[in-house]
ROSE-876008 format. One record per residue (C-alpha): residue in one letter; x, y, z. Coordinates in steps of 0.25 Angstrom, whole numbers, plus 5000, padded with zeros to 4 digits. Layout:
<sites>
AXYZ ...
</sites>
This chain:
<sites>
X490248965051 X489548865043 X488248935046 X488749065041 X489348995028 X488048935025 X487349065026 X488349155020 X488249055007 X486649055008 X486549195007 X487549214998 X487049124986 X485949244987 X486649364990 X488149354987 X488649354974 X489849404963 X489449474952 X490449464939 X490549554928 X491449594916 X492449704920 X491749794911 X490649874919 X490049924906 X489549804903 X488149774909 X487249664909 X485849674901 X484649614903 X484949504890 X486449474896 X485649444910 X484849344902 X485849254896 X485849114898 X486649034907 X487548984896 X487849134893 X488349174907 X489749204909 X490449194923 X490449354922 X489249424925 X489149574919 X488649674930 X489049814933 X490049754945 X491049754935 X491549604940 X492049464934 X492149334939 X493349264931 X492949134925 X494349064929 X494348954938 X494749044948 X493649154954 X494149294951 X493349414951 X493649534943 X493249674946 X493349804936 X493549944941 X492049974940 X491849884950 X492649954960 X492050084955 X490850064963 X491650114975 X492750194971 X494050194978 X495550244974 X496150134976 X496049954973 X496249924988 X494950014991 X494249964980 X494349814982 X493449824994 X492349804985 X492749674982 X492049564991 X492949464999 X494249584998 X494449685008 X495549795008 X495849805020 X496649905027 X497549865037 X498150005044 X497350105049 X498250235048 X498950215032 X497650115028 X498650005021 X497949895017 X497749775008 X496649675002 X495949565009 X495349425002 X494549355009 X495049395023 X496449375018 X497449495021 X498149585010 X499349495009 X498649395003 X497949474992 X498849464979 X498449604971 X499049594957 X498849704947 X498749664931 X499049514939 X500549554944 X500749554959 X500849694961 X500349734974 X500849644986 X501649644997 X502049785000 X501249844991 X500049794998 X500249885010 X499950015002 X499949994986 X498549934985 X497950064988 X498950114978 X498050034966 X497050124960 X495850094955 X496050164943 X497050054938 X496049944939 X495349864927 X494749764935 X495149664947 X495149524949 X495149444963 X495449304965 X494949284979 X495649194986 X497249124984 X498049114970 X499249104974 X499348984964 X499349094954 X499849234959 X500849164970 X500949214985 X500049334990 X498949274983 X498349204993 X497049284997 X496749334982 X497249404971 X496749564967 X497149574952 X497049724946 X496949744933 X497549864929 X496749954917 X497049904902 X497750014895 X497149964881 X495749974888 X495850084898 X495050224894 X495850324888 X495650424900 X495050394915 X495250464928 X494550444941 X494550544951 X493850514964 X493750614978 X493150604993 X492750705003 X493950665011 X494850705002 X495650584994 X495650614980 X495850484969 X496350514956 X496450414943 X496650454930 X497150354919 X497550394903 X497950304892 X499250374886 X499650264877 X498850194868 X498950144853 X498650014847 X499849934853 X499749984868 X498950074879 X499550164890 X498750194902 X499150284912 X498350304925 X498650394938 X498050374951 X498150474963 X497450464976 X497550584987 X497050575002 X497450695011 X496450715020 X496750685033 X495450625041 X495350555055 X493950535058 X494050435069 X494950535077 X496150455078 X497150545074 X497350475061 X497050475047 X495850395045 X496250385032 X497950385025 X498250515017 X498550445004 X499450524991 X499450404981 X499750404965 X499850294956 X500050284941 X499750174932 X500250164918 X499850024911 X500149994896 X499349884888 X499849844874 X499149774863 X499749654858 X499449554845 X498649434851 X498149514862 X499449484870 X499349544885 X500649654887 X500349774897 X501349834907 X500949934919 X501450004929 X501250094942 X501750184952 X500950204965 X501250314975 X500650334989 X500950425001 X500050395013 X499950425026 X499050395039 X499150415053 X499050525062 X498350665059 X499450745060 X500650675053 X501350735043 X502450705034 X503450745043 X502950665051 X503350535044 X504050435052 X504150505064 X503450475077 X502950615079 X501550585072 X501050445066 X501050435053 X500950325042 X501550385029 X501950275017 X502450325005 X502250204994 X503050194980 X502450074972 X502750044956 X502149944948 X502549874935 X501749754928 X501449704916 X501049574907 X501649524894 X501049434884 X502349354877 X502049354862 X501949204863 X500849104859 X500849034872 X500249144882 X501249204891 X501149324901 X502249404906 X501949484919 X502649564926 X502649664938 X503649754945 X503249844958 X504049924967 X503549954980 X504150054990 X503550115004 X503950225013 X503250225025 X503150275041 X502050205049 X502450305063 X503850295063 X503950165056 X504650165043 X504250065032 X505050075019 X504949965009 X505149914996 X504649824986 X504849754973 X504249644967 X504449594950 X503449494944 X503549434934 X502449304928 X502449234917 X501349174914 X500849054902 X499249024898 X498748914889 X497448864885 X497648714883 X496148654880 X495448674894 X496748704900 X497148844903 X498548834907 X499348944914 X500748954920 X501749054925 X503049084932 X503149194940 X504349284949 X503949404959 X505149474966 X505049544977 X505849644985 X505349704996 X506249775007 X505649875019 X506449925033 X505649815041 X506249695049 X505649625037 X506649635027 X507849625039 X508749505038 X509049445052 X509949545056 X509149665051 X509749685039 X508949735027 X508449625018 X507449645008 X506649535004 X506849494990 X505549374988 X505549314972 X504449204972 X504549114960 X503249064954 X502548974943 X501048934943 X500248834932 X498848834931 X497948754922 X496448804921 X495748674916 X494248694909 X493648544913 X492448564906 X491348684904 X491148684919 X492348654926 X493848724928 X494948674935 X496148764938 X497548694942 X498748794948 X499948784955 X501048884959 X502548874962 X503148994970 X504549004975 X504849094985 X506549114990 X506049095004 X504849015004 X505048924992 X504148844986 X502748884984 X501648784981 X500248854978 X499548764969 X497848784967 X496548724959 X495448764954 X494048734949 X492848784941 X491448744941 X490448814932 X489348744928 X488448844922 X488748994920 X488049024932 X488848964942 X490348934944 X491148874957 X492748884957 X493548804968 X495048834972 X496148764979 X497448824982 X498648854989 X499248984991 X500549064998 X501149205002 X502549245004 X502449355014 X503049485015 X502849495029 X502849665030 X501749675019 X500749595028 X500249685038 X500349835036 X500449845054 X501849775050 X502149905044 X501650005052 X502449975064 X501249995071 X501749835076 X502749775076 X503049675066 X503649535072 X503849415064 X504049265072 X504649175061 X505149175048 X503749185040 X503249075029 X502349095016 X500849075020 X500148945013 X498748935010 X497648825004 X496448895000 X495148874993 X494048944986 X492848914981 X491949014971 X490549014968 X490149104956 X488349074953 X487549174944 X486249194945 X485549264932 X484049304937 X483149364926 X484049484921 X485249494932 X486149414939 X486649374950 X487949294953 X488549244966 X490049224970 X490349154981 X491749104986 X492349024997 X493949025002 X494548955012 X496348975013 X497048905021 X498448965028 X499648895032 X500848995038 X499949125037 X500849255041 X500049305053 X500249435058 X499949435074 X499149565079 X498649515091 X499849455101 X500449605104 X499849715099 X501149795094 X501649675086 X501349585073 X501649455075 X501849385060 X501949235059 X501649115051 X500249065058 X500548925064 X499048875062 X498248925050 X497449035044 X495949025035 X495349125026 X493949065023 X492749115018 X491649135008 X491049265000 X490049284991 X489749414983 X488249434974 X488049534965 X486649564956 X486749574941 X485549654939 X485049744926 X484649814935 X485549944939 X485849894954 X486949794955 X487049724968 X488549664973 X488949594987 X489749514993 X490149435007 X491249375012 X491249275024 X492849245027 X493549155040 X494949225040 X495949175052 X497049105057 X497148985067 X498448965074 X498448875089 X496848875088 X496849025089 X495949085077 X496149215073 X495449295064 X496049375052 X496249515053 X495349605044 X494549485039 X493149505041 X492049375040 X491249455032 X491249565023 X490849595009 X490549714998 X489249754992 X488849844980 X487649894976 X487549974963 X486250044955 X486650104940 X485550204937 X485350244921 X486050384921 X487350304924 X487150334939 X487550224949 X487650194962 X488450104969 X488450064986 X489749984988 X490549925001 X490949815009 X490749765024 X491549685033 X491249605046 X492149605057 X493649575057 X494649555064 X495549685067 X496949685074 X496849715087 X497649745098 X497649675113 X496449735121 X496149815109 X494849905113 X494549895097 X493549785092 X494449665086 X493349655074 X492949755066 X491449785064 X490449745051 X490649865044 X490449905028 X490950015018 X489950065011 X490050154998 X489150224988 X489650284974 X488550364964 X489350364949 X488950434938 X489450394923 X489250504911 X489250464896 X490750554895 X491650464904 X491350524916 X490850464929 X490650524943 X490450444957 X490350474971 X490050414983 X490250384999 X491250295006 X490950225019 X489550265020 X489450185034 X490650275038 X491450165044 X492650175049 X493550085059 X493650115072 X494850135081 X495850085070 X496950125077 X497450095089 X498050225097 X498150325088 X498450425098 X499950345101 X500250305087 X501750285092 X501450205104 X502050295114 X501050285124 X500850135122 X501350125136 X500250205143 X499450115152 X498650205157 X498150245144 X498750115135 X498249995145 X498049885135 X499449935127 X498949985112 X499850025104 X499550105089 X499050005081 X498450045066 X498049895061 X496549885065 X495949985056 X494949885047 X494450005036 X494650125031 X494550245039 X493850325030 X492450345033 X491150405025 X491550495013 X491250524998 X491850514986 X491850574972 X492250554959 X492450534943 X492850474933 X493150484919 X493650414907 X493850424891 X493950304883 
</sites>
């Protein structure tokens, strides 16, 4: 282990790096800007990338849409694979549900926030995330790594903040429609319909198709769900005397998906006639942010979603609902080398569903009604021209768990513009909503077994950040590097492993480790080829009665590359992916399937073509490898377990199992599509 670190750092102080750039990709670097002298370097370096570093004490990178361009996808939870250290992962093979790892971490302990409001959680997680369209999307920021001091439970993995478009800014017209020789069809198309010297209206429609019903693994199933999705944005941005902030926004998503066998039709639904995975999902959004005309600087936010699910997994209902209001205020204020911030916060939730898990104990309907009551102070101290420290502390109260402590520090070290260290200490926690954690909890594909009473999961946690630039003759280049290591006490696990038709959740007696290290390079040439990868090395596992187990779906290593070459008739070419090691996958007893994936990578190539009148065409190929897990489930031919009992032909007792599907299904194909805008 020591060995490997040592290595992985040597070579990655020469071949890993982040490159940072200004969210806007029309600015470029010329040969006199690569020149400058160290006192006139900025933390951010421009390149065609499109990313920023944030100079805060705190590392956070930011990605525009043009960097998600280079590999075009119809959704944000397709997109963010490009993103090195983060990995959607899809955790059913038949409706392909999934969420967003951070560093190993599962989705549960990714906090995703759009325009900063805690939108997307709990429920939503199962299916909304591939209900975000691209279309919506200004730019990204990622903080790697716990805040809960900040942003409160489900924040211990990181944070995903989505910045929604400006409506002041946005062009005046833009639609992107894209295609693929299997058949889906992705539609975006946004319009200003307001505008005048006070306020801009923007209104924008996406809608995604996939009918094509494909099984090339000749299972009996759809390799890939039949999706029917629509959502529609409408975001208002108002112009206000001392450019006081005041935007509201809001959204309504629908989707109809089905996987499972062949053959299934609507008629089908719930029976136990034909298997079939078939979730209707209803999901509003409401958020905003107010500016109060004060002198002192205070920020109203506020959020509002409704969430509701209609779904058969087989002839397994699973109906829920949930609600959850947000309100923050927030206080800032520069006090000499003191940047003060405050705020008070209150999410309510309401979630109810037709499980055991909102039963009182004698099975009585009892939806869970959660408010959690908190208030964080921060104080962002400037030593001196090299030094920052960063002082926070957050109180939660939850009705059932009470008092929440999650208290963190922080430093800066930059002693020239050319290299910068951050270090950060914390604490952090999660209320659990145990029905969100595991889509197989949902499926009833297992059943679902909970030992005790189960407590909020505690953390201590680390991270250290290394941010180095390196200006050779006319380019650059600028390494990234970053170490976590979390700590967990009372983690929730889920058991897959002790019987094979069963999820066994408790609080872990022992202790669970996420740890690890990435570092990502990237070339800041005047040249038109652009160079970007990165590696992560990562220890993700639990410990309990000496026994260590791996975490499932975590590889050791894995990491994205991107190569691009601009040529002068505004042609470009861009070679994207990512690649994973092995990991862990959740077998069954006498499982004939490996327990650990293979190394495999999705690659992807893009040819785009600008014109001076707005429009832009691109194309490309998917999965160039054509990889595609193997045997990701388990008995297709009995999908209702009624030849379970067959010794003869059933010795080792497998039952339909749909969790060890690690990728997507989908294997080589082609896409095509264009773009337009008016400003």
């Amino acid at each position: 282990m020591k060995l490997t670190f040592l290595l992985f750092i040597f070579l990655s102080v020469f071949i890993n790096a982040q490159v940072e750039s200004v969210i806007n990709d029309s600015v470029k670097i010329s040969n006199a800007d690569s020149s400058k002298t160290s006192k006139d370097i900025d933390e951010v370096t421009i390149t065609q990338f499109s990313v920023k570093k944030l100079k805060g004490t705190i590392s956070t990178d930011i990605y525009s849409q043009q960097f998600f361009r280079k590999n075009p996808t119809p959704n944000i939870f397709e997109s963010i694979a490009m993103v090195n250290g983060v990995k959607p992962q899809l955790n059913c093979a038949v409706c392909n549900t999934g969420d967003i790892h951070i560093n190993g971490l599962e989705g549960a302990y990714t906090m995703i926030l759009i325009d900063g409001m805690p939108i997307v959680s709990s429920l939503s997680t199962v299916y909304g995330l591939s209900g975000i369209p691209n279309s919506l999307i200004d730019r990204i920021e990622i903080t790697k790594g716990p805040a809960s001091s900040i942003y409160g439970s489900e924040a211990m993995g990181g944070i995903i903040n989505i910045i929604t478009k400006n409506a002041l800014q946005a062009p005046d017209f833009a639609t992107d429609i894209m295609t693929g020789n299997q058949g889906e069809v992705n539609l975006d198309i946004a319009k200003k319909v307001f505008e005048n010297k006070n306020f801009s209206s923007l209104l924008s429609l996406n809608y995604f198709y996939f009918g094509n019903r494909i099984d090339q693994n000749k299972d009996n199933f759809t390799d890939t769900p039949l999706q029917n999705r629509i959502s529609v944005f409408n975001k208002w941005n108002f112009k206000r005397k001392e450019n006081r902030l005041a935007s509201f926004a809001f959204r309504y998503f629908y989707e109809d998906r089905f996987g499972g066998e062949m053959q299934w039709q609507k008629r089908n639904r719930g029976s136990d006639d034909v298997y079939g995975e078939s979730i209707y999902t209803n999901r509003f959004e409401f958020f905003g942010i107010y500016q109060l005309p004060l002198k002192e600087k205070l920020l109203l936010q506020y959020s509002y979603n409704y969430h509701h699910q209609d779904s058969y997994y087989g002839n397994t209902a699973y109906l829920a609902t949930q609600k959850v209001l947000f309100l923050q205020l927030n206080w800032e204020k520069q006090l000499g080398k003191h940047l003060l911030k405050s705020g008070t916060t209150l999410k309510s939730t309401f979630y109810d569903d037709n499980t055991p898990g909102t039963a009182n104990s004698i099975e009585e309907n009892q939806p869970m009604k959660s408010p959690i009551y908190g208030l964080h102070l921060e104080d962002e101290w400037e030593i001196n021209d090299k030094n920052t420290l960063l002082l926070g502390y957050r109180y939660d109260y939850h009705k059932v768990h009470k008092s929440v402590h999650s208290p963190r520090v922080a430093w800066k070290f930059e002693p020239n513009p050319y290299h910068t260290l951050r270090l950060s200490f914390g604490t952090g926690f999660r209320v659990v909503n145990l029905f969100t954690e595991d889509h197989a909890a949902l499926t009833g594909s297992r059943e679902v077994v909970v030992k005790d009473d189960l407590k909020p999961e505690k953390s201590l946690n680390t991270n250290l950040s290394y941010l180095m630039k390196i200006p050779i003759k006319d380019y650059f280049i600028n390494v990234d590097m970053n170490g976590f290591y979390s700590y967990f006490n009372n983690k929730i696990m889920g058991d897959f492993d002790s019987e094979p038709d069963k999820i066994i959740y408790d609080n872990l007696s022992g202790h669970a480790i996420s740890r690890g290290i990435s570092a990502d390079i990237s070339t800041n040439w005047t040249l038109p080829i652009q160079l970007m990868l990165g590696v992560t090395y990562m220890e993700v596992y639990s410990e309990n009665s000496g026994v260590k187990n791996q975490q499932l779906h975590a590889p050791k290593w894995s990491g994205t590359y991107s190569l691009s070459y601009q040529f002068k008739n505004k042609l470009s070419i861009d070679l994207t992916g990512q690649f994973y090691g092995p990991m862990r996958l959740p077998v069954v007893p006498d499982d004939f399937r490996p327990e650990y994936s293979p190394w495999f990578t999705l690659a992807n190539i893009q040819v785009t073509k600008k014109f001076d009148n707005g429009f832009e065409v691109y194309g490309g190929v998917k999965n160039l490898l054509n990889f595609t897990p193997k045997n990701p489930i388990l008995r297709p031919f009995d999908p209702f377990d009624n030849q379970v009992d067959d010794v003869a032909n059933n010795p080792y007792g497998y039952t339909f199992d749909t969790t060890y599907g690690y990728a997507s299904m989908q294997g080589i194909r082609t896409f095509l599509g264009i773009r337009y805008q008016i400003r």
